[in-house]
C-alpha positions as CSV (number, residue, x, y, z in Angstrom):
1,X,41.5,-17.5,-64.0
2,X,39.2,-16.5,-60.9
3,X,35.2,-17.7,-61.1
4,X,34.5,-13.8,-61.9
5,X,36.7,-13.6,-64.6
6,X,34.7,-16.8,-66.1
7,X,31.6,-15.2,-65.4
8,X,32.5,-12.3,-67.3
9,X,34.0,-14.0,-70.3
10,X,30.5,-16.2,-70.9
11,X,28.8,-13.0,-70.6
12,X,30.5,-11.1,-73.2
13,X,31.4,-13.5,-75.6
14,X,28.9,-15.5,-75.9
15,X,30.2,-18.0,-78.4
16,X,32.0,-19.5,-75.3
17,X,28.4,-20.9,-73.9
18,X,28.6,-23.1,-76.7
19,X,31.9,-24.7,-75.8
20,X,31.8,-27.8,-73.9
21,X,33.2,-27.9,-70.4
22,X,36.3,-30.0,-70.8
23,X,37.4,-27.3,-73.4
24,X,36.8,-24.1,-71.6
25,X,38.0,-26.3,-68.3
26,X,41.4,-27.1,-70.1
27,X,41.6,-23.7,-72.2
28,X,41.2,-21.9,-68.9
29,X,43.1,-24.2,-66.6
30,X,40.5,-24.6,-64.0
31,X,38.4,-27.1,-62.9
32,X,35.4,-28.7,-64.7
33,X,33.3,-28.0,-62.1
34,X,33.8,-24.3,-62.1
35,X,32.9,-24.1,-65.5
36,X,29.8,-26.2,-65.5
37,X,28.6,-23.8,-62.0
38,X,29.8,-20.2,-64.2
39,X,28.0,-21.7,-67.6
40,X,24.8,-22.7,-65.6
41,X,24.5,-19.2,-63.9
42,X,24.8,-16.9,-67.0
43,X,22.6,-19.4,-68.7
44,X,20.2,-18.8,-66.5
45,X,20.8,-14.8,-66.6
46,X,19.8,-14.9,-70.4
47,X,16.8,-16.5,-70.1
48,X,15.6,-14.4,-67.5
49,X,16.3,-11.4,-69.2
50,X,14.9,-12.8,-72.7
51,X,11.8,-13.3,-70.3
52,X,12.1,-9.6,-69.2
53,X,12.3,-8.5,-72.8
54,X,9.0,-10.0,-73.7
55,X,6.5,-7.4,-74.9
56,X,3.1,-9.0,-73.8
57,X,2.3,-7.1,-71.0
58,X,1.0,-10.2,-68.9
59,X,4.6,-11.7,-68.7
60,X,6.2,-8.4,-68.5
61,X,4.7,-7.3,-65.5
62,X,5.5,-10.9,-63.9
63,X,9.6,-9.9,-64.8
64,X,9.0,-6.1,-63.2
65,X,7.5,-8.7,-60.0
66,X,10.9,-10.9,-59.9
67,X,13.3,-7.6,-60.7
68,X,11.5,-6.3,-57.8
69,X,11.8,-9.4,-55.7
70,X,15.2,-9.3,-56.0
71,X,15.4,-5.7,-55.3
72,X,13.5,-6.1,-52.1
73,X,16.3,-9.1,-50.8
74,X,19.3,-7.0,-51.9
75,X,20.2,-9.6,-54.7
76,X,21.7,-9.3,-58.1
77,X,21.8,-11.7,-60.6
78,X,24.8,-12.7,-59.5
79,X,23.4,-13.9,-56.7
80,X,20.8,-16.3,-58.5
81,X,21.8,-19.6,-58.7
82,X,18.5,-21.1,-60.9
83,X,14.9,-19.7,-61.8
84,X,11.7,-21.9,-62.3
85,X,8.9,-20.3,-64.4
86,X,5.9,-22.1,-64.3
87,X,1.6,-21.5,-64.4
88,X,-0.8,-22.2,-61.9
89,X,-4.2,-24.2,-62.4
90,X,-5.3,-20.2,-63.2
91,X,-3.2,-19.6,-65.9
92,X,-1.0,-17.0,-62.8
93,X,2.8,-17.1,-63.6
94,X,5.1,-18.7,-60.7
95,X,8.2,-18.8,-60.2
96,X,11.2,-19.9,-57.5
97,X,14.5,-19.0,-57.1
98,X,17.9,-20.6,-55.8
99,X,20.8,-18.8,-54.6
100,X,24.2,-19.3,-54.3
101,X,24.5,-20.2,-50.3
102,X,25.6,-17.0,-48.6
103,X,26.6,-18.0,-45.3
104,X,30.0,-18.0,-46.0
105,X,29.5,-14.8,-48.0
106,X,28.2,-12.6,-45.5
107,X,31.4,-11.6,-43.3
108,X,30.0,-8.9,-41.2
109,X,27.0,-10.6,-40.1
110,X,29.4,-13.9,-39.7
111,X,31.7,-11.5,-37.3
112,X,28.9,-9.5,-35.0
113,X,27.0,-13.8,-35.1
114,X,29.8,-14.9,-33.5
115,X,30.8,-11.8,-31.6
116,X,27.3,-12.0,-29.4
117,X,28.3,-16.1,-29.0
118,X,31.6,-15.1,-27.4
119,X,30.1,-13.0,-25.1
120,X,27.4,-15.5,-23.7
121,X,29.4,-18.5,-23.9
122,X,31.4,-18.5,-20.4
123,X,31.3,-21.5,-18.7
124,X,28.5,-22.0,-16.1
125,X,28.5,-24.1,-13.4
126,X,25.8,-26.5,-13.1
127,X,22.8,-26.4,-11.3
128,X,21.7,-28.5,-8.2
129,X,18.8,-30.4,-8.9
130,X,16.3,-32.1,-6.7
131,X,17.1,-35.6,-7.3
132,X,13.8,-37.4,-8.7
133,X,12.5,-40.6,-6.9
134,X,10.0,-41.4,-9.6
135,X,12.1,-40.0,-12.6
136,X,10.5,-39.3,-15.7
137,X,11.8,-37.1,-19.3
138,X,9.1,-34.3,-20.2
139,X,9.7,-34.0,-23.7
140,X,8.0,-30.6,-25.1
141,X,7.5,-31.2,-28.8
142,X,6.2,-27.3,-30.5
143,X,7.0,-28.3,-34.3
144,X,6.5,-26.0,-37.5
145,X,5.9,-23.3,-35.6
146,X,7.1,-21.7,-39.5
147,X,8.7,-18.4,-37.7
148,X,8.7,-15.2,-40.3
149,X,5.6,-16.2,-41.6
150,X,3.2,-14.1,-42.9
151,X,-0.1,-14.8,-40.8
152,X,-3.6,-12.4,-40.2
153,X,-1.9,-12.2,-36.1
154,X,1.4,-10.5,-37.1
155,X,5.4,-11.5,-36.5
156,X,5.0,-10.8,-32.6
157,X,2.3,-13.6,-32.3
158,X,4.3,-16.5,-32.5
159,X,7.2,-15.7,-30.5
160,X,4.3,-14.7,-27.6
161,X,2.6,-18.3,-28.5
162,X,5.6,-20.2,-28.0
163,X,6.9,-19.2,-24.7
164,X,3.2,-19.5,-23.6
165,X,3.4,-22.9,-24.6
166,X,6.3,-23.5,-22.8
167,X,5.2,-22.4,-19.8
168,X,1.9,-23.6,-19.6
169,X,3.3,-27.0,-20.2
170,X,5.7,-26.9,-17.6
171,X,2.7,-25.5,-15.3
172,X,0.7,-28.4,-16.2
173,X,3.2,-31.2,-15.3
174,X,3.6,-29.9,-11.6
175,X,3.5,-33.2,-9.5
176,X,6.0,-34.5,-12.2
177,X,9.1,-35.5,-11.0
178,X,11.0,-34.4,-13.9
179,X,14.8,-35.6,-14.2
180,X,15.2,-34.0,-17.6
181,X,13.8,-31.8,-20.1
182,X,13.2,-32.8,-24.2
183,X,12.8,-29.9,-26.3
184,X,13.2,-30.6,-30.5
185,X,13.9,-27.6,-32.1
186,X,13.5,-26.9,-35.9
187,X,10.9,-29.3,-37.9
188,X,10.2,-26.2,-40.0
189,X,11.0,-23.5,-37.2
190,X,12.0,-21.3,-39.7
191,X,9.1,-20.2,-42.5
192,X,12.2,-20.5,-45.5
193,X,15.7,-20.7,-46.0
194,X,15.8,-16.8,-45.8
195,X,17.6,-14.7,-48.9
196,X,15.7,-16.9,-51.4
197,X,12.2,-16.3,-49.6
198,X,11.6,-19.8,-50.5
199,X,11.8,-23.5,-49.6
200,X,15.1,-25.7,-49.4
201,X,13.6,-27.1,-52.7
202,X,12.9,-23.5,-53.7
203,X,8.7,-23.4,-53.1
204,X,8.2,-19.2,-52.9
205,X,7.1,-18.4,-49.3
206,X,5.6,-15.1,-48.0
207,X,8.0,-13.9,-45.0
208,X,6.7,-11.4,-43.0
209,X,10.6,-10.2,-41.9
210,X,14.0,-10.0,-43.8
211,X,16.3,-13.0,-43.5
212,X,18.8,-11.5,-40.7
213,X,15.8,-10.6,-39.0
214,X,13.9,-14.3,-39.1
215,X,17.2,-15.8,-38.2
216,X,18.4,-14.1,-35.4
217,X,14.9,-13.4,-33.9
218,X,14.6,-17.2,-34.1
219,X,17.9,-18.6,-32.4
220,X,16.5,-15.9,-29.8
221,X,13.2,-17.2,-28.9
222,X,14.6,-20.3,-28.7
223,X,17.0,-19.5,-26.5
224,X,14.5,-17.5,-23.9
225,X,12.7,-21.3,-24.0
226,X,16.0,-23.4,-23.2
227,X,16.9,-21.2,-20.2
228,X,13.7,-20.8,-18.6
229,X,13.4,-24.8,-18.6
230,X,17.1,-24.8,-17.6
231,X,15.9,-23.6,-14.0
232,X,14.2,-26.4,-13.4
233,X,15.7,-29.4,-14.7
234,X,18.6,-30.4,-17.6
235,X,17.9,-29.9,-20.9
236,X,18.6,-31.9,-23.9
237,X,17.7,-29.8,-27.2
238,X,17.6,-32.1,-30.4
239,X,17.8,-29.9,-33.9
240,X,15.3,-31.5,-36.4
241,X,15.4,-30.0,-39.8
242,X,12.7,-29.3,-41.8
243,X,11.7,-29.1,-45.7
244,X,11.6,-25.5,-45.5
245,X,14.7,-24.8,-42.9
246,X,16.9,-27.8,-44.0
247,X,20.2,-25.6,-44.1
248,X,19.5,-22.6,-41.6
249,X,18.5,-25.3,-39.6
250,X,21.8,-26.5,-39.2
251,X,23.0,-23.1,-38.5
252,X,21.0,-22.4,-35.7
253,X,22.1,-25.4,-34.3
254,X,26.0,-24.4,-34.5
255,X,24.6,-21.2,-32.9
256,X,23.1,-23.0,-30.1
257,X,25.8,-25.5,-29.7
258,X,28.3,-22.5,-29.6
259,X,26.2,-20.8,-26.8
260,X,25.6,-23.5,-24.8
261,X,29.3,-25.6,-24.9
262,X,30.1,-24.9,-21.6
263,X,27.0,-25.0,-20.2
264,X,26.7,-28.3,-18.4
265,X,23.1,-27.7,-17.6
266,X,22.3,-27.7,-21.4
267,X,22.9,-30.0,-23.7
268,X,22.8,-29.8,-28.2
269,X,22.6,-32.3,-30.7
270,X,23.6,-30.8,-33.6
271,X,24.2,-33.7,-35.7
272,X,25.2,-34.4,-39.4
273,X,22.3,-36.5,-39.6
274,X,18.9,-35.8,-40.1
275,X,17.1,-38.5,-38.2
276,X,18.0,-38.0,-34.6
277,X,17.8,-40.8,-31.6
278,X,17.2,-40.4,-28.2
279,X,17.5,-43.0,-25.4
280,X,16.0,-42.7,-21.9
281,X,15.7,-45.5,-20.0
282,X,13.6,-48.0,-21.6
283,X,12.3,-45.5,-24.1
284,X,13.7,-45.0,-27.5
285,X,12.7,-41.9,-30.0
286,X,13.6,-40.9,-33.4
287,X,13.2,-37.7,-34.5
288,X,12.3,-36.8,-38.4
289,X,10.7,-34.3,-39.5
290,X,8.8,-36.8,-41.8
291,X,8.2,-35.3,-45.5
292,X,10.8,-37.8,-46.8
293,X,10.5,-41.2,-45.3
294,X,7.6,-43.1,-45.4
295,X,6.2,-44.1,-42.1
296,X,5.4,-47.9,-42.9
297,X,9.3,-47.9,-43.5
298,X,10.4,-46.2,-40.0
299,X,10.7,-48.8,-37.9
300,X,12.7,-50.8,-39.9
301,X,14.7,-47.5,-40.4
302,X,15.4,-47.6,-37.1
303,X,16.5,-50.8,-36.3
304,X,18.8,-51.0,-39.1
305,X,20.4,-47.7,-38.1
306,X,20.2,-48.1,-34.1
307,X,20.5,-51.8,-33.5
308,X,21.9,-51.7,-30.2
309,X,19.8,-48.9,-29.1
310,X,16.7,-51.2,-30.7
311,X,17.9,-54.2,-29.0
312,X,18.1,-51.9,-25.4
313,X,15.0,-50.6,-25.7
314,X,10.9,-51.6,-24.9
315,X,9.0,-49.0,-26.0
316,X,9.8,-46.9,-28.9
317,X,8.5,-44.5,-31.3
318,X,9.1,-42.0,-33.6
319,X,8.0,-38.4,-33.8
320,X,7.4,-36.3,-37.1
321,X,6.3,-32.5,-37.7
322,X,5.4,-31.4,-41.3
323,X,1.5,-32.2,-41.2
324,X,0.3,-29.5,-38.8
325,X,-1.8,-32.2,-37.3
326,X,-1.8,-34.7,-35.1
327,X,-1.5,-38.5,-36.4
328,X,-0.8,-42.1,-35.0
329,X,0.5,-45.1,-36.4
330,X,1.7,-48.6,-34.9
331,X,3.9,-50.5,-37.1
332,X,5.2,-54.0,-35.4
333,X,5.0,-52.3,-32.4
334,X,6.6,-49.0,-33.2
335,X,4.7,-45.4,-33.3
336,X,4.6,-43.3,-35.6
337,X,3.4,-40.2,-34.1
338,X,2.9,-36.5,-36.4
339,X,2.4,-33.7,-33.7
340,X,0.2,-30.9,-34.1
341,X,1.4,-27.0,-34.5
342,X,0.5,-23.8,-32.6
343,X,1.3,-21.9,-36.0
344,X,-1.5,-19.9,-37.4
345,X,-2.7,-20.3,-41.5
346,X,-1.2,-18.0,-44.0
347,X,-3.1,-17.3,-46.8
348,X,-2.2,-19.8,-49.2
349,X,-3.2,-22.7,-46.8
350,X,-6.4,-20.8,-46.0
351,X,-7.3,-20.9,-49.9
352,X,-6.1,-24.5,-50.1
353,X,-8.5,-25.2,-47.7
354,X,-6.1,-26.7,-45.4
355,X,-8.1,-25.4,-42.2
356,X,-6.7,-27.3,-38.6
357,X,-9.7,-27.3,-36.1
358,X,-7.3,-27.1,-33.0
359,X,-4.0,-25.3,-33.1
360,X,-2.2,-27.3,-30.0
361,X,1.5,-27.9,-28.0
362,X,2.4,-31.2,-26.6
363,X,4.5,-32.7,-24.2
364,X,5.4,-36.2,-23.7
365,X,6.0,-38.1,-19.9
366,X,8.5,-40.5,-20.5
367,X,9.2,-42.6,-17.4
368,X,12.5,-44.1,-17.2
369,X,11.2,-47.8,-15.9
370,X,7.7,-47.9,-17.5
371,X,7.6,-46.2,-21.2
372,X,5.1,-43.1,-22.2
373,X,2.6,-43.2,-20.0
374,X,0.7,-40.4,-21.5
375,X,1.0,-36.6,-22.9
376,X,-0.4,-33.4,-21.8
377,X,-1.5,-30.5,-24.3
378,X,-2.3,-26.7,-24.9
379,X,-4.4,-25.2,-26.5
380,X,-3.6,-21.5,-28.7
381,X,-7.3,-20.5,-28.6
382,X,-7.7,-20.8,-24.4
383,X,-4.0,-18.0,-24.4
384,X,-5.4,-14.5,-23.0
385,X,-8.7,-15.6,-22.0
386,X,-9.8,-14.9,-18.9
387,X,-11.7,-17.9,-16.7
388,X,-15.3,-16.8,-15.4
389,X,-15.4,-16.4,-12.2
């Protein structure tokens, strides 16, 4: 019996949802797991719609709001995995959805995605760089830049911040002799996880684009950053996923990884992992995007899961997004380091009164012989703003 079938045999006979899973597994020769995934969804489809039934008007107009938020993503019911209900400290219904992954579900888009990757994948030769005397790694670190946000500046603003970021770095470290480029990607690049409009953990998020859009427009800008560098110097792009971009993360790395695989000017680390290490010389980094560990615990994190990069290295440290702000910890002689964001306020954070003073980009000089020796910043406020004369 096909997962449909089941579907449809909880929904119409409903003395079935009462069955345990072993019996309906062994009645319907299928797996237990199948069962326990079919009962959970049209468990979850009756208590949505007994919440849609409800006559006070309060909660029905908050079921019209979800039917219309599916609506709005082109999802069913089908489609919807688990609902959360819950009340704000104002008495305002909440809730968050989880679909049913639909990456491997969407065969069009998965066939034109990998269609525009065939046709910018040829192999290209590598570039001729001026060999460094005084080398040194210029890591440019632009985390939770939260694309498809919803912010008072509008979609376009972000993608125009970042590659002003990127270039004004790069202007600023002239004099450098820079042997390779740094750039971590992710650490919350992406506002949400896309057809859910919500968090990996399923936290609602206001998107200013559809999920095809925020995707694609994403693995773009991205890409427009990694090639201009690329003219310059190598590049070594580390994927860093985020609490609200854990999977499409990972998918944007593939994308990248597929673009990029005979490129031998570019490199991707695409990892299974979610803490990723980078060794230069002396210097040793971890990247995290830092909601889960705690930082006291890093450096012993490290060590344990690294020891022979550890035992190589003199100076190391480890660099975290999620906070929006810049923050600096030493533990037995390891950073911590959270780096700020160029990402505007949404409206939420506004009300929460989570206000930044400075909305910044950094970048990092590594020197291969003698550690960080220092870091060089821009600032969002100072882009289009003419100098006096």
């Amino acid at each position: 019996m096909t997962r449909d079938e089941i579907i449809e045999k909880l929904r119409t006979r409903k003395g079935y949802l009462k069955k345990g899973v072993e019996f309906l597994a062994k009645k319907w020769e299928v797996d237990s797991a199948i069962i326990k995934d079919c009962k959970k969804l049209v468990t979850s489809e009756e208590w949505v719609q007994e919440r849609m039934n409800n006559d006070n008007g309060h909660e029905l107009s908050q079921s019209q709001a979800f039917t219309k938020h599916l609506l709005d993503n082109g999802l069913t019911m089908a489609d919807v995995k688990s609902v959360k209900f819950w009340q704000n400290f104002n008495g305002e219904q909440r809730y968050s959805i989880v679909t049913h992954n639909q990456w491997h579900e969407q065969p069009q888009v998965k066939e034109e995605l990998l269609d525009y990757i065939r046709t910018r994948s040829a192999k290209v030769k590598k570039i001729k760089y001026t060999k460094p005397k005084d080398p040194v790694l210029y890591e440019i670190s632009l985390p939770d830049i939260h694309y498809g946000k919803i912010t008072d500046e509008g979609p376009e603003a972000i993608e125009e911040h970042y590659m002003q970021a990127i270039i004004d770095l790069h202007r600023k470290a002239d004099g450098l002799e820079i042997d390779r480029f740094l750039l971590p990607v992710g650490n919350d690049g992406l506002n949400s996880e896309g057809m859910s409009r919500a968090t990996t953990k399923g936290t609602p998020q206001q998107d200013s684009m559809r999920w095809r859009q925020s995707f694609r427009g994403y693995w773009h800008l991205v890409t427009k950053a990694i090639e201009y560098l690329a003219q310059f110097a190598p590049v070594d792009v580390v994927v860093v996923q985020g609490n609200h971009d854990f999977e499409r993360m990972f998918y944007v790395g593939e994308v990248l990884d597929a673009l990029y695989h005979n490129n031998k000017n570019i490199t991707i680390d695409n990892g299974l992992d979610s803490r990723k290490y980078y060794e230069y010389g002396i210097n040793m980094i971890m990247f995290t995007h830092g909601d889960k560990e705690k930082s006291a615990e890093l450096p012993l994190l490290i060590a344990t899961e690294q020891p022979e990069m550890w035992s190589r290295a003199k100076v190391r440290e480890i660099h975290c997004g999620h906070k929006h702000k810049e923050m600096l910890n030493e533990y037995m002689g390891t950073k911590v380091r959270f780096i700020p964001s160029i990402c505007a306020n949404d409206n939420w954070h506004k009300t929460q009164g989570y206000v930044g003073t400075l909305r910044c980009g950094q970048a990092f000089i590594w020197s291969k012989n003698r550690g960080l020796e220092g870091y060089l910043q821009t600032n969002v406020m100072n882009y289009g703003v003419e100098e006096e004369s």
